[in-house]
Every structure is written in C-alpha cells, then in structure tokens.
BASE-911871 format. One line per 5 residues: number of its first residue (from 0); their letters; for each residue y, z negated, x of N, C-alpha, C. Coordinates in steps of 0.001 Angstrom, whole numbers, plus 500000, padded with zeros to 6 digits. Example, Ala and Ser with C-alpha at 12.3 -4.5 7.8 and 13.67 -1.06 7.14 Angstrom:
<recs>
0) AS) 494310/492200/513190/495500/492200/512300/496700/492200/513200; 497750/492920/512850/498940/492860/513670/500030/492130/512900
</recs>
This chain:
<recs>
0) XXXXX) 518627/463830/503970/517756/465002/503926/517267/465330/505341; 515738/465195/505457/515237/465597/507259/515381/467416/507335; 515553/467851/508498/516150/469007/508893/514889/469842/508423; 513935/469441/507906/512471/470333/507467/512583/470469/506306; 513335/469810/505226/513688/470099/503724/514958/470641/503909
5) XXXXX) 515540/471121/504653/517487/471131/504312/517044/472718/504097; 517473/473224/503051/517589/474714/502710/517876/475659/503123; 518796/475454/504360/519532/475999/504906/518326/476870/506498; 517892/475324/506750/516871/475754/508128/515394/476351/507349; 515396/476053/506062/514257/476851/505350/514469/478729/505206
10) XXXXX) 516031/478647/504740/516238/480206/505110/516110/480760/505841; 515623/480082/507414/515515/480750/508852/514190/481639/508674; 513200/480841/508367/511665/481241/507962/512216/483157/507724; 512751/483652/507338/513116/485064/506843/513496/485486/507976; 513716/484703/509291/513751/486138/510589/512468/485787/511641
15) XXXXX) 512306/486853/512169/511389/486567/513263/511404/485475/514148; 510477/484884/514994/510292/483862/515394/510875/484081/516747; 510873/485053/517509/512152/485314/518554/513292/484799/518261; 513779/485531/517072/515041/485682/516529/515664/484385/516497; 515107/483121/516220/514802/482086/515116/515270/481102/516075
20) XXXXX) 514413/481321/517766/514065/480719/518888/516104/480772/519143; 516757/481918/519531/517396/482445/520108/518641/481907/519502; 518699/482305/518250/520085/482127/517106/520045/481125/516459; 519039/480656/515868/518561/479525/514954/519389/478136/514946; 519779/477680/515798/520667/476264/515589/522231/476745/515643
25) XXXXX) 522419/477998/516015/524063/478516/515606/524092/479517/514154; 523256/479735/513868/523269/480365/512753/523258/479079/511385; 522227/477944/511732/522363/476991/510832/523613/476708/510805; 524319/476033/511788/526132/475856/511836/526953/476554/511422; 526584/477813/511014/527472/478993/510771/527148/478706/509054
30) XXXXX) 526364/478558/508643/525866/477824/507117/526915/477106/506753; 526403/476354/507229/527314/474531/507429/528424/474823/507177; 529155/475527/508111/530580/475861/507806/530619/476902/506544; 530496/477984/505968/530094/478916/505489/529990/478114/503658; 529091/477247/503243/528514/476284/502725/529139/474987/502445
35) XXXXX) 530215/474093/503399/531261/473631/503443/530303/472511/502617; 528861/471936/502846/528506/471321/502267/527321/471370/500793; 527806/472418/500253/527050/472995/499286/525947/473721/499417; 524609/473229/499000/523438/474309/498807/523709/475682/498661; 522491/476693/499197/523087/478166/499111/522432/478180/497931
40) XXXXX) 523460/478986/497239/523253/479684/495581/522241/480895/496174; 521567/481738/494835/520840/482234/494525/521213/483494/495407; 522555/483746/495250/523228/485470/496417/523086/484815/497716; 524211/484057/497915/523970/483552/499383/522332/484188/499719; 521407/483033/499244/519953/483282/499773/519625/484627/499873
45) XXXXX) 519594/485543/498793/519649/486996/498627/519989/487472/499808; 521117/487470/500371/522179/487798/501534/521202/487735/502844; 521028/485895/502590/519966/485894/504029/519130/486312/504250; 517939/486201/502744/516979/486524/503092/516875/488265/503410; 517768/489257/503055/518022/490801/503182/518195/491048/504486
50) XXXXX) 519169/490171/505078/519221/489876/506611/517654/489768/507580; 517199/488553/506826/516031/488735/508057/515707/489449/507605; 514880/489921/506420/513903/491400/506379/514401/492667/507308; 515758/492712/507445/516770/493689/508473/516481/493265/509592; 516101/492033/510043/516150/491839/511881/514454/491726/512085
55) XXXXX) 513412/491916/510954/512059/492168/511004/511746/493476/510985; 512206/494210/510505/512278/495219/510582/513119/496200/512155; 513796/495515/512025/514486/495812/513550/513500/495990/515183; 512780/494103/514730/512287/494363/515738/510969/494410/515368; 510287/495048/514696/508946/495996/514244/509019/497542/515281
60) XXXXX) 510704/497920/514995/510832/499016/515196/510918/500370/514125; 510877/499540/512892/511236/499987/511863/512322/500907/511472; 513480/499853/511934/515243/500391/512063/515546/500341/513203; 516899/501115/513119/517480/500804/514859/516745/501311/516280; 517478/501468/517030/516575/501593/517861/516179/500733/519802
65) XXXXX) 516382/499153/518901/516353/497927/519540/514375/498043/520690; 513655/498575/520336/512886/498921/520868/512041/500466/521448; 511551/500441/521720/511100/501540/522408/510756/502923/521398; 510904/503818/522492/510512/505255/521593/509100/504931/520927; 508045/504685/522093/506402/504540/521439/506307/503407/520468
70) XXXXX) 507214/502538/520558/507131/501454/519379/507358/501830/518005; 508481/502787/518055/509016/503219/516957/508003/504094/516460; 507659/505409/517169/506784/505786/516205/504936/505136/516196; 505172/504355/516609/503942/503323/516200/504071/502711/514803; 505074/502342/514650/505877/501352/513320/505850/502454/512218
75) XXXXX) 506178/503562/512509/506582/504743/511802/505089/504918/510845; 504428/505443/512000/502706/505875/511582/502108/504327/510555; 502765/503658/511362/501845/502037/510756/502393/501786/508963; 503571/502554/508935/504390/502385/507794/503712/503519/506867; 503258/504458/507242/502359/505543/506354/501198/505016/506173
80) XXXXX) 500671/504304/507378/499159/503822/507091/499101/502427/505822; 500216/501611/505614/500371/500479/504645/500388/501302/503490; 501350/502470/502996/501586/503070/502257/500052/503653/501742; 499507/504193/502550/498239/504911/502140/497446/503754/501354; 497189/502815/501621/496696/501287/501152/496818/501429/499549
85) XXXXX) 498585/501511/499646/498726/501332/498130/498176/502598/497357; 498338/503742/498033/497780/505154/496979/496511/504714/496841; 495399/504008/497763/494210/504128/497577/494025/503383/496311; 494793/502266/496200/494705/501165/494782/495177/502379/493405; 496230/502886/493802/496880/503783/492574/496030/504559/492548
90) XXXXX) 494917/505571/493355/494150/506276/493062/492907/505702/492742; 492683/504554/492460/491501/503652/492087/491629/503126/490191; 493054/502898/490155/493420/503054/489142/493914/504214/488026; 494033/505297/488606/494020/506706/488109/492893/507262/487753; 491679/507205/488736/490303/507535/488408/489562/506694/487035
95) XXXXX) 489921/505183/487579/489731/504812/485332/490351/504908/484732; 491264/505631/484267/492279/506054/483411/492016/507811/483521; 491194/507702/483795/490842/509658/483575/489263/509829/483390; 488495/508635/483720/487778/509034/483348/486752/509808/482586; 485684/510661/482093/485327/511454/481150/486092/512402/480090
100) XXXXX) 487595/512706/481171/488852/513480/480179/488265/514388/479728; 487126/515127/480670/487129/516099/479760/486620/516541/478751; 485384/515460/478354/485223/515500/476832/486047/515403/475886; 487411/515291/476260/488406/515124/474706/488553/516754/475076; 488354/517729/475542/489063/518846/475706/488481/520260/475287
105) XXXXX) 488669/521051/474632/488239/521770/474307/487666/522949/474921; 486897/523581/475018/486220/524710/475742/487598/525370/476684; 488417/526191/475788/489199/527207/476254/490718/526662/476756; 490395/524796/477042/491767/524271/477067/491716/523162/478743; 490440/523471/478936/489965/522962/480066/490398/523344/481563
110) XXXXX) 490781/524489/481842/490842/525310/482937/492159/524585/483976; 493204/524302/483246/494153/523498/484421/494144/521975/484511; 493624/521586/483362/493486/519773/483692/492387/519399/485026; 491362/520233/484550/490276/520217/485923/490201/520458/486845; 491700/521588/486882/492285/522140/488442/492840/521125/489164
115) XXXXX) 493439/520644/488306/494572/519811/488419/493827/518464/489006; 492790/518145/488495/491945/517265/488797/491388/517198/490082; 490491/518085/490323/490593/518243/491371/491215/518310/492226; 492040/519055/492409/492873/519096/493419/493557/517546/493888; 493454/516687/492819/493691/515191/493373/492563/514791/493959
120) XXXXX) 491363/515135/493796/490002/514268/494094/490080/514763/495746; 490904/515873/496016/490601/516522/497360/491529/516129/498329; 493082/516192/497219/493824/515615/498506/493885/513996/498822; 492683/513264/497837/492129/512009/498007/491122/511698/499328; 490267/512767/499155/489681/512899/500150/489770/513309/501455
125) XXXXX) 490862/513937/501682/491836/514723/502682/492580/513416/503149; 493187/512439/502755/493736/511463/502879/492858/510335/504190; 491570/510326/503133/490904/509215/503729/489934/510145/504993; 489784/511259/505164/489491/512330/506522/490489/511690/507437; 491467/512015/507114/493111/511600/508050/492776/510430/508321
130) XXXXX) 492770/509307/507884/492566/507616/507960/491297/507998/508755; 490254/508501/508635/488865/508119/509573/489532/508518/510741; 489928/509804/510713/489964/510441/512043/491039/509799/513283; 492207/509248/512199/492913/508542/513121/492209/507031/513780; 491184/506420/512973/490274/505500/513189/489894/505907/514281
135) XXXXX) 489303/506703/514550/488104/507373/515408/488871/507983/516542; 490235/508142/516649/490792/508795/517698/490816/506977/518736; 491656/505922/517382/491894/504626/518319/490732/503897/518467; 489586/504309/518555/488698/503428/518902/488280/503009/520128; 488378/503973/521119/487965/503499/522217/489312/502306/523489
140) XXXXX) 490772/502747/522181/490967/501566/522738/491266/500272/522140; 490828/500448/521404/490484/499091/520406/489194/498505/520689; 488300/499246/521215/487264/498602/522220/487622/497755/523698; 488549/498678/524562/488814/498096/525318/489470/496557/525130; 490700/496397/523410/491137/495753/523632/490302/493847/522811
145) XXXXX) 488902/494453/522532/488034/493518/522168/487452/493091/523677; 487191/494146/524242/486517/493338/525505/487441/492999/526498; 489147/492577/526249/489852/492090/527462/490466/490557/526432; 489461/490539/525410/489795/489188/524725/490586/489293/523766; 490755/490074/522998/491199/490129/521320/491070/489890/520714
150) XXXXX) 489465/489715/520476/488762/488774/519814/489528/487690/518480; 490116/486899/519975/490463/485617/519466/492157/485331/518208; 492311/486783/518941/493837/487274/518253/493828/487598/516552; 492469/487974/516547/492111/488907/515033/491171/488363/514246; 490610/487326/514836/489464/486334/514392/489557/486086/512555
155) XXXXX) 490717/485377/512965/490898/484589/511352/491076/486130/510660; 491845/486946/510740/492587/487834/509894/490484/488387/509290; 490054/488962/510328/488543/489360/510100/487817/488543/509429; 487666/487283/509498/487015/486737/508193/487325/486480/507130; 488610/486237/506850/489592/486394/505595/489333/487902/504369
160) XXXXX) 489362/488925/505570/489483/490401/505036/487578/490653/504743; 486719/489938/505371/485192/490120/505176/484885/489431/504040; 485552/488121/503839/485170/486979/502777/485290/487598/501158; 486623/487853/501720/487021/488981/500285/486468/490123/499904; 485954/490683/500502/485129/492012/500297/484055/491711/500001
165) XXXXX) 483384/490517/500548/482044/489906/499693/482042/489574/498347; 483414/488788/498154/483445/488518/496741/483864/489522/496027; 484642/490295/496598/484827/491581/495604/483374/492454/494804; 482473/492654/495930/481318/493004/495933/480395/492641/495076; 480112/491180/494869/480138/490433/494168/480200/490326/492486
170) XXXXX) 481896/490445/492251/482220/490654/491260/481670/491774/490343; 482426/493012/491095/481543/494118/491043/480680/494035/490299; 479435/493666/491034/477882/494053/490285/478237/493088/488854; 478686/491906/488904/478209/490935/487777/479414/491857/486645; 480221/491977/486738/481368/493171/486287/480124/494604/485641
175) XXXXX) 479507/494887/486213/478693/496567/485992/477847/495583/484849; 477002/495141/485492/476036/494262/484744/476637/494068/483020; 477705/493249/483177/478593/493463/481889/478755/493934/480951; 479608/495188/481925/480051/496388/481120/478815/496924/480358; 477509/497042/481002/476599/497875/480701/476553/497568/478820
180) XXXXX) 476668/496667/478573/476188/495322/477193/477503/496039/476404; 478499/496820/476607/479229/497111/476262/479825/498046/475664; 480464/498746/474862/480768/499787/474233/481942/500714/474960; 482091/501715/474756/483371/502180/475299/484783/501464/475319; 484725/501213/473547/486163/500474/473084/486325/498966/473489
185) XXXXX) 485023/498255/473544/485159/497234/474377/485279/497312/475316; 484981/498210/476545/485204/498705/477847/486635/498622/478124; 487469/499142/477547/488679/499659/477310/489745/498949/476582; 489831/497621/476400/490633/496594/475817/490277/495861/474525; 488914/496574/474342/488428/495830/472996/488038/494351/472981
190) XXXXX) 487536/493856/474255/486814/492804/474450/488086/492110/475639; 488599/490711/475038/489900/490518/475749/488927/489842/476992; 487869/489269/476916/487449/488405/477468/487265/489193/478884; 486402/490183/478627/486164/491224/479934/487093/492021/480419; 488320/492330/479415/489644/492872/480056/490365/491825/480797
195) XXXXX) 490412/490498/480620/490451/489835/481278/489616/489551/482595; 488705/489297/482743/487695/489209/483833/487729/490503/484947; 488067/492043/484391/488174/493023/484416/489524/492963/485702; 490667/492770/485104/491858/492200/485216/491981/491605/487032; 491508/490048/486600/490897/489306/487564/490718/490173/488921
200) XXXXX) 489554/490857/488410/488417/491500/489436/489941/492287/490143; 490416/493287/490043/491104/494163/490040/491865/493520/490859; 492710/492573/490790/493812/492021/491858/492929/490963/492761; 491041/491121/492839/490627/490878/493760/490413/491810/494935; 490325/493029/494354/490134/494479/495137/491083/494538/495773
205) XXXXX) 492551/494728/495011/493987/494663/496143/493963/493678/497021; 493621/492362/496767/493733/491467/497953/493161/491913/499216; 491469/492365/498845/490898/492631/499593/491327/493881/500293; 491835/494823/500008/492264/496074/500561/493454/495845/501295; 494500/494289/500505/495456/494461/501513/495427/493266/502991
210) XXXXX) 494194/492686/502180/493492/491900/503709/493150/492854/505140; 491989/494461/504226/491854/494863/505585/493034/495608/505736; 494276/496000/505531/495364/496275/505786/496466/495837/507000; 496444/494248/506520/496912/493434/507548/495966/493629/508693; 494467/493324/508623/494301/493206/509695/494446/494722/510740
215) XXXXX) 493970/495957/509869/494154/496976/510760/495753/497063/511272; 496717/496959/510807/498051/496495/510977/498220/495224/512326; 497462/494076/512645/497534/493779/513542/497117/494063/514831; 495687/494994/514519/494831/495697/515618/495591/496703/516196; 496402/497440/515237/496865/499011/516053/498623/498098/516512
220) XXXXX) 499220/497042/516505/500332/496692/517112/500050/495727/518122; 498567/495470/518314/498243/494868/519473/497925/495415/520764; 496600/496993/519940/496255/497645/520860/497017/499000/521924; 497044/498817/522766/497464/499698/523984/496940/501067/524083; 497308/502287/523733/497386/503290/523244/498129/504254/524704
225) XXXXX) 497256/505001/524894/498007/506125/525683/499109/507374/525185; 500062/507867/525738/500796/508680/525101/500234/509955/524193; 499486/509987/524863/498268/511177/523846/498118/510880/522936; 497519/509672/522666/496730/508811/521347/498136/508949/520572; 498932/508222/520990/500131/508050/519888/500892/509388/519433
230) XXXXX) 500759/510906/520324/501622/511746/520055/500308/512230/518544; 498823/511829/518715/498096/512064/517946/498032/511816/516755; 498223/510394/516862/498780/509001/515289/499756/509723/514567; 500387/509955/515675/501903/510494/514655/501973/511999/513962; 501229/512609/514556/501132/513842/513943/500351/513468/512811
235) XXXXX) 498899/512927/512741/498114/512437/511182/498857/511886/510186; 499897/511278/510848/500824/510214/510102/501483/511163/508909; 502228/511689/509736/503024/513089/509167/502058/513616/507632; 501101/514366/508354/500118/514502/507540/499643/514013/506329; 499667/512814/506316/499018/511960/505510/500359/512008/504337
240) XXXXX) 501474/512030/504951/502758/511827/504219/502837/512795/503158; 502205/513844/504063/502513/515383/503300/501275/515151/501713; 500068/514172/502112/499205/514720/501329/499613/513724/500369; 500174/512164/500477/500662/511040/499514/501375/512418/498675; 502295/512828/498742/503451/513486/497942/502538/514708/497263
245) XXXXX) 501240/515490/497765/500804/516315/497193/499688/515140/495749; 499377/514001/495994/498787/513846/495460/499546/513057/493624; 500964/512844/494273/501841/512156/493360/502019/513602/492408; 502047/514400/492471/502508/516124/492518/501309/516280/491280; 500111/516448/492275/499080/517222/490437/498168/515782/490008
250) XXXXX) 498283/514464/490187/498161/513329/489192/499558/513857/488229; 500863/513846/488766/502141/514543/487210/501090/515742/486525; 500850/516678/487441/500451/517812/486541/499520/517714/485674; 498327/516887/485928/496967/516681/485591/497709/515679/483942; 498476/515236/483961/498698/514143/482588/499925/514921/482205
255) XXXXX) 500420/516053/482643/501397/516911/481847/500140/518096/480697; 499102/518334/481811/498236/519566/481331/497380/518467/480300; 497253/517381/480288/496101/516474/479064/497158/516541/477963; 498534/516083/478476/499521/515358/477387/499391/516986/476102; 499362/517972/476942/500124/519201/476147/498224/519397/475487
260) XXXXX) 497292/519117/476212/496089/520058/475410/495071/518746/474705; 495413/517298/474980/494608/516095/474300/495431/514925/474054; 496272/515030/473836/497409/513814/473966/496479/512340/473091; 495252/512730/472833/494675/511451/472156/493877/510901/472566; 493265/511624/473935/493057/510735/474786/493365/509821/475340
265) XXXXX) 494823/509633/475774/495143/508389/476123/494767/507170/475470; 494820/506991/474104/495078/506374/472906/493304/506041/472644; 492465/506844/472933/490954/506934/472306/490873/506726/471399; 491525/508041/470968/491836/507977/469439/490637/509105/468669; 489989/509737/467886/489778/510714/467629/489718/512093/467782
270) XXXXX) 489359/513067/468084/489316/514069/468344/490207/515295/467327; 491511/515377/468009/492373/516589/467530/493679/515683/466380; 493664/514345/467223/494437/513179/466400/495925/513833/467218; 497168/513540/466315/498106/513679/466612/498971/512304/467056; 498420/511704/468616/498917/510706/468961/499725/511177/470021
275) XXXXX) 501374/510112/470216/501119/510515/471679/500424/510124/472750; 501303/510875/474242/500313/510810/475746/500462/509828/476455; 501084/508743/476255/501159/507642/477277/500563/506686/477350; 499799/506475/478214/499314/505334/478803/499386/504796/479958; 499950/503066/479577/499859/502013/480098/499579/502196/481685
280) XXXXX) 497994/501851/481795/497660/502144/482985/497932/503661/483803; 497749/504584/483378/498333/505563/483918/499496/505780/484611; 500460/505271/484041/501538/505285/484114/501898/504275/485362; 501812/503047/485647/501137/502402/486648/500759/502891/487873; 499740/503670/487332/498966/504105/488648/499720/505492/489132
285) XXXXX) 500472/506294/488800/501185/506849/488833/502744/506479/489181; 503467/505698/489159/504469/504757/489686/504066/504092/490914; 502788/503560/491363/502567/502690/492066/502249/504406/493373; 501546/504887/493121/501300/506127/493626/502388/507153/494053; 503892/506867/493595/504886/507089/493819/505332/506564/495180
290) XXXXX) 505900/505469/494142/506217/504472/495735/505989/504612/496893; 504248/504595/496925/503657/504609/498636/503779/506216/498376; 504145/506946/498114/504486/508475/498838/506275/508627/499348; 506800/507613/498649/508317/507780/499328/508148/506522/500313; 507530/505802/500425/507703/504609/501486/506760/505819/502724
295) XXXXX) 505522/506433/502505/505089/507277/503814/506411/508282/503872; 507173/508768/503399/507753/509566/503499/509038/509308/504497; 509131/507594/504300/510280/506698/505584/509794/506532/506742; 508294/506663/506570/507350/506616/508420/507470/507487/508580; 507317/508692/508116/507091/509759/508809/508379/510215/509421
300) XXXXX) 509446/510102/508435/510858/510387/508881/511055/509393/510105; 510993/508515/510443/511391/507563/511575/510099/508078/512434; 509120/508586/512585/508409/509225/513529/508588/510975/514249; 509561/511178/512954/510159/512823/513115/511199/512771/513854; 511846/511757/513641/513634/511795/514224/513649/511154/515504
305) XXXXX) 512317/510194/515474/512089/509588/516760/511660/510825/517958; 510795/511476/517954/510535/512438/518710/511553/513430/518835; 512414/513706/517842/513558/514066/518233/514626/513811/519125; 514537/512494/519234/515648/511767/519985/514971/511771/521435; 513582/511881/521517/513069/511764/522750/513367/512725/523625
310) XX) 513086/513867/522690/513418/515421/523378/514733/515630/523981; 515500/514839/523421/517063/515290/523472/517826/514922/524585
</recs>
C-alpha cells in the first residue's frame, strides 16, 4: 500500500496544513501503534476526524485562545456572517411557502399573521442593512488589499462564485418562463417534472450563495483591518445575531397565527377545510433558519467574551 492510499495518512487531510506540516509523521506512528495493524473502523475515524475539525477551529480562532484577541473576534463576526448565508436560503425558502397566505384568510382573521409577517420581511431586511453596512465599513480596506496584490489570492474563488450566479440566473428565467404555462397545483408538486427541475434549481442558488460566502470568508481573513473597523464588525455581528433569533421568533409566530386561523393552507386544500398545519417545506425552512440563529449566536458569544477578556 503507497503512503497516498494508506488510510491512516488520508485521515490527516482533517487538520490544518500547519498542523499536518508539524505533527503529521508522529501522529501517523501513533496510528500504527494505536491500530496495531488494522484499518481505522468507522469511530476511530469519527474520533479523528472530530479532532481535526477541533484543531481547525482552534486555529481559525474559533476555540481556545491559541491566537490573537483581533483574530478571535474576526472568526467570531465571520461565524455570524456564514450563519446569515444560511437564514438568507431559509428565508428564501419561507417566502415560497407563504406565499399569497393571505388569501386563505378571512377578513377579521388577518390582523396577526400579517403582523407577524411582516415583521419577518423587516427583520429580513434589517439583516441584509447590517451585511451592506458592514460591507461598506470594510471596503476601503479590501481595496487597499486588491491593490497590494490580492488579486491573485481570490481569483479562482471569484470566478467559481460569478460562474454560478450566471447559471443560477439563467435557470431562473427558463424556470419563470415555465412556471408561467403552469397552474398553481402544478406549481406546487403537481408537475414532478418541474418540482424536480424546481428542486435542481434550488441547490443551484445555495451553491451559489455558498460560493459567494466562501469567497467573502476568504476576503475578510485576508484583509487587514484597523482596530476601529473590527471593534465595528463586531458590534454588527452582535447585531445581526440579535436579528437571526428575532427572525426564527415571528416565522414560529407567523405559522402558529396561520396554523390556528387557515390550517389548509398548508395542504392547498379548500377553503375552511379541516386539514392539518404542517408543511414540509416550511418546516425546513424554519429548522434550517434555526440553526444559523444558534450557530450566530456562538459568534457572537466568542466575540462578547472575547472583548471581555481584553478588558480584564
């Protein structure tokens, strides 16, 4: 077996490439012995691979505090900004799954689903204010760090994240075009062919969103940031945390206030049908919309406790 198939030096791939440089031929030996010959079973691997995600995280600045105060809450903010990524998908998927609710609803039954509604459309929009503005605070040194040759650092990640957004774009129209030929109920799972295609499209959008993700993710851990800028990041960061959790908050309320006054909407069922309120996608987009409000909720905390420790 050449040392490029042995399983063992394949498990390394799971720590950083420092890490890898440093430990890497005593850690394989430590296998070896460990292993006594035998391939690693399914835990073993588990084990390792939990390990590196722990020493990537380490030295991100994630955990621990193996690197610097400004690193940490760089990592911190950067960990709300990934998170926001995913609400934008969960709130992309919430908006078609609510669409035209309020025609299932009755005159005098309308008043908190629409509150409720709103109030997501705002702290949606409140979200992506926060994301510009923190944009717009790092720009001028994300300029600087294009004109001292960055360029070449972010190249690939930028056409990768452009390519995809074309084809997303793309899709899109021939997707609208479609739908148009289409009925509601075919819109909506009637037609497998376009729920399929539909489908497709959809985990082309995430790619693409988590393309420009990565790359803004490599730009703000490349670029050189003054203490200002970053005491700035981190305060939006915060922010943003606060609004993920307000928005997980009345999306519950908004499908507690349908479940109790249209529960047949979900279903597109008839008007004043006694179905229940759950749906599929909703539910989804609401779980997924979870998540990234307790994962911003771990940046912000490692950007809170960090400035704490600074003070101290």
């Amino acid at each position: 077996m050449t040392r490029e198939r042995d399983p063992k030096v394949r498990l390394l791939r799971w720590y950083p490439a420092a890490w890898r440089d440093r430990y890497g031929e005593e850690f394989v030996a430590m296998m070896d012995d460990d292993l006594a010959g035998r391939d690693p079973g399914a835990f073993y691997r588990l084990r390792v691979a939990a390990s590196g995600v722990h020493q990537r995280a380490r030295g991100a600045g994630l955990v621990g505090a193996a690197t610097s105060t400004a690193e940490r809450k760089r990592a911190g903010s950067l960990l709300v900004l990934v998170a926001w990524s995913a609400a934008v998908l969960a709130g992309a998927s919430f908006a078609k799954a609510s669409e035209h609710f309020s025609n299932a609803l009755q005159p005098n039954t309308r008043l908190l689903p629409q509150v409720s509604y709103h109030l997501v459309v705002a702290f949606g929009a409140a979200g992506t204010l926060l994301v510009v503005i923190g944009a717009a605070v790092a720009l001028p040194s994300f300029t600087r760090f294009l004109r001292e040759g960055g360029w070449s650092a972010i190249r690939r990640r930028v056409i990768i994240a452009a390519s995809l957004s074309i084809i997303t774009l793309l899709g899109l129209v021939l997707l609208s075009v479609w739908s148009h030929r289409l009925g509601v109920v075919a819109r909506n799972g009637g037609d497998l062919l376009y729920t399929a295609a539909f489908t497709g499209w959809c985990l082309l959008a995430a790619s693409t969103l988590a393309g420009w993700t990565v790359l803004a993710v490599a730009c703000a851990r490349r670029v050189t940031i003054s203490p200002k800028v970053l005491r700035l990041e981190s305060r939006l960061a915060i922010v943003l945390a606060g609004v993920m959790v307000a928005l997980v908050v009345t999306s519950v309320l908004w499908w507690n206030a349908m479940s109790a006054r249209a529960p047949w909407y979900f279903q597109w069922s008839p008007f004043g049908s006694n179905y229940y309120a759950f749906n599929f996608e909703l539910a989804v987009a609401v779980s997924l919309m979870s998540l990234a409000a307790l994962v911003s909720l771990c940046g912000a905390y490692r950007v809170m406790t960090t400035k704490s420790s600074a003070r101290s």
